[in-house]
N, C-alpha and C positions, 0 to 999 in steps of 0.2 A: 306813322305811315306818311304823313304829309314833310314831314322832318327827312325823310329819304329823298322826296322832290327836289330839295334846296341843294345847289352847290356848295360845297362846305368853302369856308371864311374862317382865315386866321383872326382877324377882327373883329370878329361876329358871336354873340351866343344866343343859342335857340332858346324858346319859350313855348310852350304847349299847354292849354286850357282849354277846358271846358266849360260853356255856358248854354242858357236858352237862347232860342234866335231874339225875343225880347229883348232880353240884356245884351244884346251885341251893341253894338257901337264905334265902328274903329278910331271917332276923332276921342273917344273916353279912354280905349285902350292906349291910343298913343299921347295920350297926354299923362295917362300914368307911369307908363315908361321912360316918358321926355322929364317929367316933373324929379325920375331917379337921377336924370344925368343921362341916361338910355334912349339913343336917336335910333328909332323905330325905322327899319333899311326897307323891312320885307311882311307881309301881312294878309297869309293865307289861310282861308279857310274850307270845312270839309265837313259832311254828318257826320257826327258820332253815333247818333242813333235816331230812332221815331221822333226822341223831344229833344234833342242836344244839336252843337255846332262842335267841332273842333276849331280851337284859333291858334295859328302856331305863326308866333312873332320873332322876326329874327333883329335883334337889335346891336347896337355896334359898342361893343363891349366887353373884356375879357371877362369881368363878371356878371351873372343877373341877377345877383341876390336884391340889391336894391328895388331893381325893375320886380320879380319876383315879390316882393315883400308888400310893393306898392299894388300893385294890382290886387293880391289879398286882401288888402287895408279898403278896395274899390269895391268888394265884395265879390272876386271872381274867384274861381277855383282851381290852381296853377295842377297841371298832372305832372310834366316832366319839365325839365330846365336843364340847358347843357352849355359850356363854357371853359375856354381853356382855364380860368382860373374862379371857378364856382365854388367859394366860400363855406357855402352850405354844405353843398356833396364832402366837401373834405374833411368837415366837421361830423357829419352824419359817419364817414366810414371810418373816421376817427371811433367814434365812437362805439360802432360795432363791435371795429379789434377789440374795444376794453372792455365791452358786454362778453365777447366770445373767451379771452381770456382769464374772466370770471367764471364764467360759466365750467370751464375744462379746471378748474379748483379743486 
């Protein structure tokens, strides 16, 4: 939802997670994304629910796995990540094809 608000960026990949307002902290969050190599541009947030925030960081980047991977390691909880060149996603629908090409055996 908050990922619609952003003007899209050729340089830019989103990030989107969830935490308690406790564990917020935006100089933690941008310093695990700085710590990837990931300079933190953009840093909105929004309820997710009764006890949640949504945080959706647009960092400057064709990939966020790094930044992704480090925030995990932070103990956050990453829901979506988008990027012209996301590692991950490509590996994951990599991997589907060869699940579903199994599967039709």
């Amino acid at each position: 939802m908050t990922q619609n608000t952003l003007i899209p960026r050729d340089d830019c990949s989103l990030i989107t997670l969830k935490c308690l307002p406790a564990d917020y902290s935006a100089s933690i969050l941008t310093h695990a994304c700085e710590d990837a190599g990931a300079t933190v541009v953009d840093l909105l947030t929004s309820p997710a629910d009764a006890s949640a925030i949504m945080v959706t960081l647009r960092v400057r980047c064709d990939d966020p796995s790094a930044a992704v991977h480090n925030l995990e390691r932070y103990g956050y909880d990453v829901e979506d990540a988008e990027g012209n060149n996301y590692a991950d996603a490509a590996v994951a629908a990599q991997r589907i094809l060869e699940l579903r090409t199994l599967l039709n055996v």
